[in-house]
C-alpha positions in Angstrom: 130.3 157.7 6.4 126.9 156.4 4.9 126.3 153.1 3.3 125.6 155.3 0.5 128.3 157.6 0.4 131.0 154.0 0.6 129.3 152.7 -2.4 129.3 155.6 -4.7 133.1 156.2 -3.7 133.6 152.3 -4.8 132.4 153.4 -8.1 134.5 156.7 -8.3 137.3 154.4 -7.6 136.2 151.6 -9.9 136.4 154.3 -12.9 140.2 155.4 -11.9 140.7 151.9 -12.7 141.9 151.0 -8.5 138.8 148.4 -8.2 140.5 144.7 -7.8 138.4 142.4 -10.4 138.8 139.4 -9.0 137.7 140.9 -5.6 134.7 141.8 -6.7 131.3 140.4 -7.2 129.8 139.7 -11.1 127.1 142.4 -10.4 130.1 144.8 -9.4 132.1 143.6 -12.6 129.2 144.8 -15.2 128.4 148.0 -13.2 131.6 148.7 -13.1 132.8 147.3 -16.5 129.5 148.9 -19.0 128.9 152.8 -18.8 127.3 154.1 -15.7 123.4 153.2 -15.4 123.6 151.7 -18.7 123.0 147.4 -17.7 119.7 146.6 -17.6 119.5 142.8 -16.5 117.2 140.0 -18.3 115.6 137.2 -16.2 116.5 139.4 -13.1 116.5 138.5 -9.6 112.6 139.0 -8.9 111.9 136.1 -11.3 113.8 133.9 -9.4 115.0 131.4 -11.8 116.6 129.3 -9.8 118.1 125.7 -10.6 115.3 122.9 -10.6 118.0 120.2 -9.4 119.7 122.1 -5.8 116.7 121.1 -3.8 117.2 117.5 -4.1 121.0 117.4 -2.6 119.5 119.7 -0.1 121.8 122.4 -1.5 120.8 126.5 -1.5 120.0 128.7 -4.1 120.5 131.4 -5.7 118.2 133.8 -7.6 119.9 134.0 -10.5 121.8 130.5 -10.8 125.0 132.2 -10.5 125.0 134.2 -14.3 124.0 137.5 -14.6 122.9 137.9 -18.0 121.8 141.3 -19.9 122.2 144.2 -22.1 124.5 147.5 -21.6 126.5 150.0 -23.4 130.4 150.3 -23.1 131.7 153.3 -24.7 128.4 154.2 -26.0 127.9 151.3 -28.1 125.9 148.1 -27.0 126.9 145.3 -25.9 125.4 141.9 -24.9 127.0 141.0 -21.4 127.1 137.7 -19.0 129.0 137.4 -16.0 129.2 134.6 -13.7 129.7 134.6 -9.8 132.5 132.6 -8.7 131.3 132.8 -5.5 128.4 130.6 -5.8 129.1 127.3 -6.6 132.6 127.9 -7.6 130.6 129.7 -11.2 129.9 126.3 -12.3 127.2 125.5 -15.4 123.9 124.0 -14.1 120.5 123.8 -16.1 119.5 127.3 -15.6 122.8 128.9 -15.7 123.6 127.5 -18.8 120.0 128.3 -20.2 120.7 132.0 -19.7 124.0 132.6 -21.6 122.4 130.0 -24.3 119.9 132.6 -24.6 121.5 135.5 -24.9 124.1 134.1 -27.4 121.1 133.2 -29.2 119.5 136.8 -28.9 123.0 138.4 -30.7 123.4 135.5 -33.5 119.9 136.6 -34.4 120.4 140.5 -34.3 123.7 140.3 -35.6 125.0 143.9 -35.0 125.7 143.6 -31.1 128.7 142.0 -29.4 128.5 139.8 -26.4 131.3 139.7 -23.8 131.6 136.9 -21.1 133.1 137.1 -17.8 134.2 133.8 -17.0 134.7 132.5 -13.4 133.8 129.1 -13.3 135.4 125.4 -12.3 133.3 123.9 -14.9 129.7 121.9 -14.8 128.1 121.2 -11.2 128.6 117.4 -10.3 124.6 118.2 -8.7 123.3 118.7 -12.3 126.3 116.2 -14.2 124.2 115.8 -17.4 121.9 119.5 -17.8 125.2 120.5 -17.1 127.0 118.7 -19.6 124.3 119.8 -22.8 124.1 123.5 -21.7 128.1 123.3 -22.6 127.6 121.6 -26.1 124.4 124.1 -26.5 126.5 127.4 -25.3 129.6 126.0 -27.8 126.8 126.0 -30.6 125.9 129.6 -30.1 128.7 130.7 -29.8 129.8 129.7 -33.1 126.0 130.9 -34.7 126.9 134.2 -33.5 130.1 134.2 -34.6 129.6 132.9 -37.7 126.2 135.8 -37.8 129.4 138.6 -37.5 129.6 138.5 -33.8 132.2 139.1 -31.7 132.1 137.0 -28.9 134.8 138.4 -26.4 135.7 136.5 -22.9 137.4 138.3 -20.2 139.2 135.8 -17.4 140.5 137.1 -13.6 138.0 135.7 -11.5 138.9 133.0 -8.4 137.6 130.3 -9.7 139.7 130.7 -13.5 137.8 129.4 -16.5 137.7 125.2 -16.1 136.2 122.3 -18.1 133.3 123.2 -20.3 134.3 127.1 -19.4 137.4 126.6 -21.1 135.8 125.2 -24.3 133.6 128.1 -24.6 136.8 130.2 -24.0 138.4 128.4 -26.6 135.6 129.0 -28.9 135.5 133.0 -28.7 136.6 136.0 -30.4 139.2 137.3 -28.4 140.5 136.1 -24.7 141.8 139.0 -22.1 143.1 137.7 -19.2 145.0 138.5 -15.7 147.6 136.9 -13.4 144.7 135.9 -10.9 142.9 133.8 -14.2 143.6 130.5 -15.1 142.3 128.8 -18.3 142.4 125.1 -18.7 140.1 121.8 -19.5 140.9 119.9 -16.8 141.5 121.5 -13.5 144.9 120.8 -11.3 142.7 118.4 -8.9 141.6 116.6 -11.9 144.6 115.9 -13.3 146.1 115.1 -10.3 143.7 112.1 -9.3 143.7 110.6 -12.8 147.2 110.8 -13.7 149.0 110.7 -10.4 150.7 113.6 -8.4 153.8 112.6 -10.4 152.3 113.8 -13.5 150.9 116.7 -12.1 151.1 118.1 -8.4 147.5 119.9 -7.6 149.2 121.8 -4.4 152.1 123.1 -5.7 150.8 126.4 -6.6 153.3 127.7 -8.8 153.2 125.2 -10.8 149.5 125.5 -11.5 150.0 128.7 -12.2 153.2 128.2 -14.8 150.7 125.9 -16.5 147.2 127.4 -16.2 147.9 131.1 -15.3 147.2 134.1 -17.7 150.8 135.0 -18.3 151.3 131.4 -19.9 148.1 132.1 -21.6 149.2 135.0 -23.2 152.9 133.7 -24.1 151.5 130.4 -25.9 149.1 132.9 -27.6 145.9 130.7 -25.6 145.0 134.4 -24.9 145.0 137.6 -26.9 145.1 140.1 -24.1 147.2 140.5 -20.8 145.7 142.8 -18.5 146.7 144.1 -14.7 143.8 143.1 -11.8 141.6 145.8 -12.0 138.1 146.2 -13.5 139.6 149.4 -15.5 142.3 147.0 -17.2 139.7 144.5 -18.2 137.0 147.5 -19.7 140.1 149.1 -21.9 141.1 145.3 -22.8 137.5 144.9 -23.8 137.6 147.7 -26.2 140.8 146.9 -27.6 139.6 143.6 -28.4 135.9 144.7 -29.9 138.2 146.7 -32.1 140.4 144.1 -32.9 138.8 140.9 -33.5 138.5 139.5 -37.1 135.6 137.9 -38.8 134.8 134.0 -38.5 134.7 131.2 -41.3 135.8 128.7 -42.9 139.7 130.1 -43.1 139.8 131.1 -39.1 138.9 127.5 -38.5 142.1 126.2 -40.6 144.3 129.0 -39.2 143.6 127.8 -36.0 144.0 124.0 -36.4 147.5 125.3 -38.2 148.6 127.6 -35.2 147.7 124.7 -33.1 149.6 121.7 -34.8 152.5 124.4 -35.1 152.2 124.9 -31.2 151.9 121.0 -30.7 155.4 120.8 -33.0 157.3 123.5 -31.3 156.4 123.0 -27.9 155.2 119.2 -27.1 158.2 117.9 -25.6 158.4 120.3 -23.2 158.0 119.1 -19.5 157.3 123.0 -18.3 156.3 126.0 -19.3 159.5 127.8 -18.3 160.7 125.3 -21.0 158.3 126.8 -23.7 158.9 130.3 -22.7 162.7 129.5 -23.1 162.1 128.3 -26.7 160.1 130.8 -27.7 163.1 133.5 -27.0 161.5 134.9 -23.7 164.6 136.6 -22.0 165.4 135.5 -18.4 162.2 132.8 -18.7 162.8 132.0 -14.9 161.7 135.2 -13.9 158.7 135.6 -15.6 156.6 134.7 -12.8 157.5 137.5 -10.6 157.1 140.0 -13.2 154.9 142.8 -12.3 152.0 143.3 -14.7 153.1 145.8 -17.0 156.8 144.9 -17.4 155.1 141.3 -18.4 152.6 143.3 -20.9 155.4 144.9 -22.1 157.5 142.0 -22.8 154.5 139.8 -24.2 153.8 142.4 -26.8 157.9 142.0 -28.1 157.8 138.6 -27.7 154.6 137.5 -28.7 152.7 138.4 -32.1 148.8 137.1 -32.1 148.2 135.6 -35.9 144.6 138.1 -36.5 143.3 135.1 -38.7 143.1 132.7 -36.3 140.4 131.8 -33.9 
C-alpha cells in the first residue's frame, strides 16, 4: 500500500470518529477536526517564525514554534482555530508561540462574528523564554476576554499528552466552554510542581492515579472545571465542539459574578476534602470509587445525571 493510499485511509477513519486524539499530531487534529480542505494556515511553515530565544541554550527549532494557527470551517461555518503540538517542547508558550494565538484572538475580537477554538496541549511557559513567556500569557488572557466580551465564543478542547498546565490553564479558565477527555489534565500548577514546593506528603508527583483523581478530565467535568466529557477520538472532540458553539452564553458583567459565586460555592462545599473521591462522594456520585475505571460513555452518561453546568457562568 502507498504512502498515499495509508494517509487518505487515516482520514476516512478520522471521520468514523476511530482516530485517537491524543495520538495524533496538531496538524492531524485541525485536518481532521475542521471540514475536509477547509484550514488554510496563517504565518505557515515557509515563513519560518521560529523562537528568537532557542538558539542561545543551543536548543532546536521548530517552524512554527509549536502553534498552528489559522482559519477553517467546521460544519460549514467558520471558525478561527489554534492548536498546539505537545510534541515539541511539551506545547509550552514561548515569544512566538504566544504571539500567534495573541493574534489571532485579536483578529476574532475585531471581526466579531467568528468563533475561535483552542486545542490545548501544553505544560505551561518554556523555562528558555521565562519572561516573553510569562507576558504572552497575560496578553493571550486579555484577548481572550476582548473577544469574548466582542460576542465571541472562545471554545478549548483538552486530550493532548501534555494536558493543559500553568498559564494554559488560565487561558482555559478564561474561555467559553471546556471539552475534555480522560487522557487531559487541566491544572495551574503541574503534579512535579506541587510536589517540590509542598513536599511529596502534600502531593505525590508519581503516583499516577492520583494525578489523575485530581487533574484528569473526569474530575474536571464532575467539579463542573469543564463543560464537556468526551471519549479519545478526534470525532468526539469535533461533535463536542459543535455542541459547545451552540451552547455557550454571552459574556459580561453577570457571567463574571456567576462565576465568582459557583466558585465560592465550590470552595464551601468541597474545601475540606483531602480527595477527589471525597468530592465526588459529596456531590451524590454513586459508587465514587469506581469512577475511575469507568469506561467513557457510562462516565458521560452518569456526569450528565449527576452534574448540571450553571449556562450563566464563565
Amino acid at each position: 500500500m502507498s504512502a498515499a493510499h495509508t494517509q487518505r485511509a487515516k482520514l476516512r477513519a478520522g471521520r468514523d470518529g476511530t482516530v485517537s486524539w491524543v495520538e495524533a499530531s496538531a496538524r492531524t487534529r485541525v485536518r481532521l477536526l475542521l471540514d475536509a480542505g477547509s484550514f488554510l494556515e496563517f504565518i505557515g511553515p515557509e515563513m519560518r517564525e521560529v523562537s528568537p530565544h532557542l538558539q542561545v541554550f543551543d536548543l532546536p527549532e521548530q517552524f512554527d514554534d509549536g502553534i498552528v494557527v489559522g482559519r477553517g470551517s467546521l460544519d460549514g461555518s467558520p471558525v478561527f482555530i489554534a492548536a498546539q503540538e505537545g510534541h515539541f517542547m511539551g506545547g509550552a508558550f514561548g515569544e512566538v508561540h504566544g504571539a500567534k494565538l495573541t493574534g489571532l484572538l485579536r483578529a476574532a475580537r475585531d471581526i466579531k462574528s467568528i468563533p475561535v477554538l483552542i486545542l490545548f496541549d501544553t505544560g505551561g511557559v518554556r523555562l528558555q523564554e521565562a519572561n516573553a513567556g510569562e507576558l504572552a500569557i497575560a496578553e493571550i488572557v486579555r484577548a481572550v476576554i476582548e473577544a469574548r466580551s466582542a460576542g465571541v465564543k472562545v471554545i478549548g478542547l483538552i486530550g493532548g499528552r501534555s494536558g493543559c498546565y500553568g498559564g494554559g490553564g488560565l487561558i482555559a479558565g478564561c474561555s467559553s466552554a471546556l471539552a475534555v477527555s480522560e487522557q487531559g489534565r487541566i491544572a495551574v500548577s503541574g503534579p512535579e510542581v506541587i510536589e517540590t514546593n509542598r513536599g511529596v506528603e502534600e502531593f505525590d508527583s508519581r503516583d499516577r492515579a492520583l494525578v489523575w483523581r485530581t487533574m484528569g478530565g473526569k474530575h474536571r467535568r464532575l467539579l463542573g472545571g469543564a463543560d464537556a466529557f468526551v471519549d479519545d477520538t478526534v470525532q468526539d472532540f469535533r461533535d463536542a465542539a459543535l455542541e459547545l458553539l451552540r451552547s455557550a452564553g454571552d459574556f459580561g458583567i453577570d457571567t463574571l459574578k456567576a462565576e465568582q459565586f459557583r466558585l465560592e460555592e465550590r470552595l464551601q462545599l468541597f474545601g475540606t476534602c483531602p480527595d477527589a473521591v471525597d468530592i465526588w462522594k459529596a456531590e451524590g456520585v454513586p459508587d465514587a470509587d469506581a469512577i475511575p475505571a469507568l469506561p467513557a460513555d457510562q462516565f458521560i452518561s452518569l456526569a450528565d445525571k449527576v452534574r448540571r453546568i450553571s449556562r450563566d457562568a464563565r
